[in-house]
N, C-alpha and C positions, 0 to 999 in steps of 0.2 A: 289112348286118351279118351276120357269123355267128357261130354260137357253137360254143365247145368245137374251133376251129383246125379251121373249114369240112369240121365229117363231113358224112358224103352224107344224105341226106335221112331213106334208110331206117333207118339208124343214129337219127338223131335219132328217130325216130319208135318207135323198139324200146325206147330212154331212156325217152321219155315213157310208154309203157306200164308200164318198171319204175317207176317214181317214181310213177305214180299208183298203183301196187299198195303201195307204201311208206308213202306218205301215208295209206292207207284203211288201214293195221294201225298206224302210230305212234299207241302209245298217247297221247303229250304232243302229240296234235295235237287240239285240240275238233273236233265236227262243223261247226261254219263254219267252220274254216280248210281242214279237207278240200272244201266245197263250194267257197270261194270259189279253192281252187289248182287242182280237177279243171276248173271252168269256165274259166279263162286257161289253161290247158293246155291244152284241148279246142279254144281257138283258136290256137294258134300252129301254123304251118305249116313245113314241112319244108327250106324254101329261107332263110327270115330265122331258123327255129328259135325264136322270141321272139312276142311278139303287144304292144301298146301300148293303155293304154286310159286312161282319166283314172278317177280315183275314181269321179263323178260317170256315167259309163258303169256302169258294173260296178253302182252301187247301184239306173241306173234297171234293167237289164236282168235285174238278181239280185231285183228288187224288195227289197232289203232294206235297212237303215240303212246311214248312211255310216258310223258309229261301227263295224258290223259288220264293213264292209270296212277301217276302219282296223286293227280289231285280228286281222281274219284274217290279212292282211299283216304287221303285225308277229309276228304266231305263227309261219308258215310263214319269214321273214325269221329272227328268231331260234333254227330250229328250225334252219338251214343248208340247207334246200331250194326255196329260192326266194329269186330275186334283185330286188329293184328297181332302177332305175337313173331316179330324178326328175329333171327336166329343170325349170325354172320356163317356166311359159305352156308344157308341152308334156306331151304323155300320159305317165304311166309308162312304161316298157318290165319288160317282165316276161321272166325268164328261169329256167327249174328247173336243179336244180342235184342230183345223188345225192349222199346225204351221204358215198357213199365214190369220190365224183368228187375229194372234197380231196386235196392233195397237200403 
């Protein structure tokens, strides 16, 4: 899979830097939604652009509740910079998104 119609890596990777500069000044974003989007962005890589993780990953690894992650997700989801894509029996996939990537 790739995102955003197969940019190269370093592209992707220049993205990621702006969007977490974004993320850290949007005001309408709590500080869990910033932590919870900086860490799934700190792991996706340059080739899949994405990183996958189940809920249950992310709360043992963030050490935090699941409720946490449910609602940083939906913050970041309805804030337009971050994408989920559920799968049933399969991890999320996680993908950023600039809010003036829209078109």
């Amino acid at each position: 899979m790739r995102n955003d119609n197969g940019e190269s890596a370093a592209a992707f990777y220049d993205k990621r830097r702006k969007w977490l500069d974004f993320i850290c000044e949007a005001p309408s974003l709590s500080d869990r939604a910033f932590r919870i989007g900086y860490w799934l962005a700190k792991r996706m890589n340059g080739d899949d652009q994405c990183c996958w993780y189940t809920i249950g990953q992310v709360v043992r690894q963030m050490r935090v509740s699941k409720a946490t992650v449910i609602r940083a997700l939906a913050e970041l989801e309805d804030e337009g910079v971050l994408v989920v894509v559920r799968t049933h029996r399969k991890p999320n996939v996680y993908y950023i998104r600039l809010p003036f990537d829209f078109g």
